[in-house]
N, C-alpha and C positions, 0 to 999 in steps of 0.2 A: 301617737301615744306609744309608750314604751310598756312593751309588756315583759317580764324578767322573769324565769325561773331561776332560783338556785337550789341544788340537788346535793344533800351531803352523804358523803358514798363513805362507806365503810373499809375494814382491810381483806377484799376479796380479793382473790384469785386474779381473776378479772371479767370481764364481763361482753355483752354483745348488745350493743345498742339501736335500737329502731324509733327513729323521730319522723312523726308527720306533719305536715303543717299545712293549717284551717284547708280556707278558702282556695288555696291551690292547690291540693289536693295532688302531692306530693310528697314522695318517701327517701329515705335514703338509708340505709344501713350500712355498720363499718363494725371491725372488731378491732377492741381496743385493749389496755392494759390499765387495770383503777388504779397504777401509779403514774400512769401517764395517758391522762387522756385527753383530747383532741379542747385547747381552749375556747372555744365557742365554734357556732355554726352560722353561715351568712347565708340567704337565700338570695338569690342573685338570678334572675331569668328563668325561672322557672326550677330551680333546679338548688343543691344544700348543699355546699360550698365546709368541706373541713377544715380547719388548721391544723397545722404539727404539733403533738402530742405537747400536752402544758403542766399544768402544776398539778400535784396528788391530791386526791381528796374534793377535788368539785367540777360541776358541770353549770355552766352559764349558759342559759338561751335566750339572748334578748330580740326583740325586732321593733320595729319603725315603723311599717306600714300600719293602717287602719285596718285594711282586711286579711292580714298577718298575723296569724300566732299559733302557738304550739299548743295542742290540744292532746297529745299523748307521747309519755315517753315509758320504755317499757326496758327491762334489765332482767340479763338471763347470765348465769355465770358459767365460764368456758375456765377451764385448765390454759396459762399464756406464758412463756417466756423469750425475752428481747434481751438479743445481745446490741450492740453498735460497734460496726466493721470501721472504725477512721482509716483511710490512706493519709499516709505521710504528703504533705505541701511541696512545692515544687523548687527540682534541685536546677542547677546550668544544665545538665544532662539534659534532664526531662525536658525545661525546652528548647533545647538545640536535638532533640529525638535520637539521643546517643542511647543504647543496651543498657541499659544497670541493673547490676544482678546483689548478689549478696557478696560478692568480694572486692565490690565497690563501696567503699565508706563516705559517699559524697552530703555534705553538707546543705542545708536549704539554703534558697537565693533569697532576695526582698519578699519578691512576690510567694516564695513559701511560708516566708514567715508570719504574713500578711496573713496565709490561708490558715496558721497554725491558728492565730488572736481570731479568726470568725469562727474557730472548730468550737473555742473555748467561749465567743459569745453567744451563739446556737445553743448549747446545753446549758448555758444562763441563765438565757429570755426565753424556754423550754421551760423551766423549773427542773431539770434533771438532773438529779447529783448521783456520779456514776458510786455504784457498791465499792468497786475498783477499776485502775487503768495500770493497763496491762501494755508492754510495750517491749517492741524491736528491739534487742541491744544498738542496733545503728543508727548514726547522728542523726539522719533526718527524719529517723522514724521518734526519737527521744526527744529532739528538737520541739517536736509536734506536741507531743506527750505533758511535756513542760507547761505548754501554755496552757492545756485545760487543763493540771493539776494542780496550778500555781493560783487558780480559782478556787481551790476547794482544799489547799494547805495537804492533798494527800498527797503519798509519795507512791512513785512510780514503781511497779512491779515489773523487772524484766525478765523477759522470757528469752533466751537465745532459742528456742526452737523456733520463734518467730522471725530469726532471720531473712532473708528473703531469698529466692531462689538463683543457688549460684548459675551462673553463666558461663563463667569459666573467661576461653579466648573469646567469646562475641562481645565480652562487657568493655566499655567505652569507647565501642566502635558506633555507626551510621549504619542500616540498614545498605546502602550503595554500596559502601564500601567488606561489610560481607556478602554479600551477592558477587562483587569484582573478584572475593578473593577466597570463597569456598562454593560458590555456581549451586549446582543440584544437591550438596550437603545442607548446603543453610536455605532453600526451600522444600528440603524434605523435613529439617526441622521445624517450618514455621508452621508445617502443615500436621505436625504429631509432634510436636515440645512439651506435649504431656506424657508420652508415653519416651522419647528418645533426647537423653543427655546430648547438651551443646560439648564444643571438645573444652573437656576438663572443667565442666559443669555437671548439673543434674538434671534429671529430669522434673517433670511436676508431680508426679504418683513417686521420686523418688521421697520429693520433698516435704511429703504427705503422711510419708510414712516417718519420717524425724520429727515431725509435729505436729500430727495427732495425737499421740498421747499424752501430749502435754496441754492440747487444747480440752482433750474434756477431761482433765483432770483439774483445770483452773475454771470449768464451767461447773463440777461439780462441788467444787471449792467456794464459788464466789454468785454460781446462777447470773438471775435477771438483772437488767441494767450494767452489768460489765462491760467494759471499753474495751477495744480493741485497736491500739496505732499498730499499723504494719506497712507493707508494700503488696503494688498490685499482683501480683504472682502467690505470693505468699497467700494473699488473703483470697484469691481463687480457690486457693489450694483449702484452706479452709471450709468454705462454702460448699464446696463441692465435697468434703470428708464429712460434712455436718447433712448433708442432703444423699449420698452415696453417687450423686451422678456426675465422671467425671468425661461427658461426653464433648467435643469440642463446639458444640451448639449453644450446649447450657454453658460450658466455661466462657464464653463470649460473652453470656447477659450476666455475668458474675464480676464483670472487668467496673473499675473505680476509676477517676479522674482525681486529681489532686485535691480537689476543690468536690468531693464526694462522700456520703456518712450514709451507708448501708445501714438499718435497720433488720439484724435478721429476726424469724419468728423460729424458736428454735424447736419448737412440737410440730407446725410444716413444715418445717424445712425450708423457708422459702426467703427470698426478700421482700419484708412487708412495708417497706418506703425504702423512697431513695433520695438524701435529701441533698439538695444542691445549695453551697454555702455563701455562693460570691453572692 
C-alpha cells in the first residue's frame, strides 16, 4: 500500500528537515534550501536514502512497504545560500595530463562536450534554474556555459577575473617533462603553488586577489542559485577566498574533476554536495 505525503512549502528562507519512519524506527536529518529540496526519500536497509536537490515548492514522501511510513515530519527555518562551482569539461590537455593555466586558450574535446550537455541535463532533471551563469572568458570554460544557458535562453555573464590561473612556462608541458627540466624548482612549486608563482605565472593567493572582488561583488549582485563555469585552480581559489582557508590540506578537498558540480553553502563556508555528472 502506498502511503503519500505532499507538503506545500512556502517562500522560506530555508529550512532543516527531520523525518522518521514508523516501524523502523529510524531518523535522518539534512539541511536543505526551500528552493531546492531533496525530490523524495527512499528507505532502503534500514536507513533514508536523499536525492539531489529537486523542484521548488514541494516535498513527496511515498513508500511501499506495509509496515513503512512516515509518521512525523517537522520544519525549522535556517538562514541558506547555494552557489554551484561548474568546472569546465574536458580539453586534449586534460587528458593527455598536460599543465593548463590561464594563457592557454584550449578548446573542449568530444568527451568535454559530452560533459558540457550532462552539466546542462543535471540542473534540468534538478528543477534548478540558475539566478545567473557567470563564466570564464575562456573557450572551454564558455563552451561549458553555453550548454546550460542554451537551456534556459539566458545569456552568459563573463567575468575575466574568472580566468584561470596563469602558469606561465609550465603551461603545455607534462609533469616529466618539467621535473627533466626545472628539478627542485618545479617540486618546490608543487609543494607551495599557492603561495609561489610558476616562471612567468602566478601564484594562487596571487590570483585570489584578482578575483575576489569581483567574486563577491557578483554574489552580492545575484546571491543564491548562481552558476559558476571556471577552471580547477581558479575555482580553488574561490573556495578557499569564500572560506578564508587557503591551507594546502583544505585546497586539496577543493580540487574538481571535469565531470564535477560543487554545491557551495555560502553562510559555512563549506561544500554541501558534490555532484558527479557522468
Amino acid at each position: 500500500m502506498f502511503i503519500t505525503k505532499l507538503c506545500r512549502l512556502c517562500e522560506w528562507p530555508s529550512l532543516f528537515l527531520s523525518v522518521q519512519l514508523g516501524n523502523l524506527n529510524m531518523s535522518r536529518s539534512l539541511q536543505t534550501r526551500a528552493g531546492r529540496l531533496p525530490r523524495r526519500f527512499v528507505a532502503r536497509n534500514g536507513r533514508v536514502d536523499s536525492m539531489s536537490p529537486g523542484n521548488r515548492g514541494f516535498i513527496i514522501f511515498s513508500n511501499q512497504a506495509n509496515n513503512l511510513y512516515v509518521y512525523g515530519v517537522f520544519f525549522y527555518i535556517l538562514p541558506a545560500m547555494f552557489i554551484y562551482f561548474v568546472r569546465h569539461g574536458q580539453t586534449d590537455w586534460n587528458k593527455a595530463l598536460r599543465w593548463q593555466g590561464g594563457s592557454s586558450d584550449i578548446e573542449l574535446n568530444a568527451t568535454g562536450r559530452e560533459q558540457g550537455q550532462a552539466v546542462k541535463d543535471w540542473f534540468l532533471d534538478m528543477g534548478i534554474k540558475p539566478v545567473a551563469i557567470l563564466s570564464s572568458p575562456m573557450k572551454r570554460a564558455m563552451a561549458t556555459a553555453e550548454c546550460l544557458a542554451s537551456a534556459y535562453a539566458q545569456k552568459i555573464i563573463v567575468e575575466p577575473a574568472f580566468r584561470e590561473v596563469a602558469l606561465g612556462d609550465f603551461e603545455g608541458k607534462l609533469t616529466e617533462e618539467l621535473q627533466a627540466q626545472y628539478g627542485e624548482q618545479f617540486e618546490t612549486w608543487l609543494q607551495a603553488y599557492h603561495l609561489i608563482a610558476s616562471p612567468g605565472g602566478e601564484s594562487l593567493e596571487q590570483a585570489i586577489k584578482r578575483m575576489q572582488p569581483a567574486l563577491l561583488a557578483r554574489i552580492g549582485q545575484y546571491g543564491d542559485q548562481m552558476v559558476v563555469v571556471a577552471h580547477q585552480a581558479i575555482l580553488m581559489g574561490m573556495k578557499a577566498a569564500l572560506s578564508g582557508d587557503l591551507s594546502p590540506q583544505t585546497l586539496a578537498t577543493y580540487k574538481q574533476a571535469n565531470h564535477e558540480i560543487d554545491v557551495w553553502d555560502v553562510e559555512h563556508a563549506h561544500i554541501s554536495q558534490r555532484i558527479d555528472i557522468r
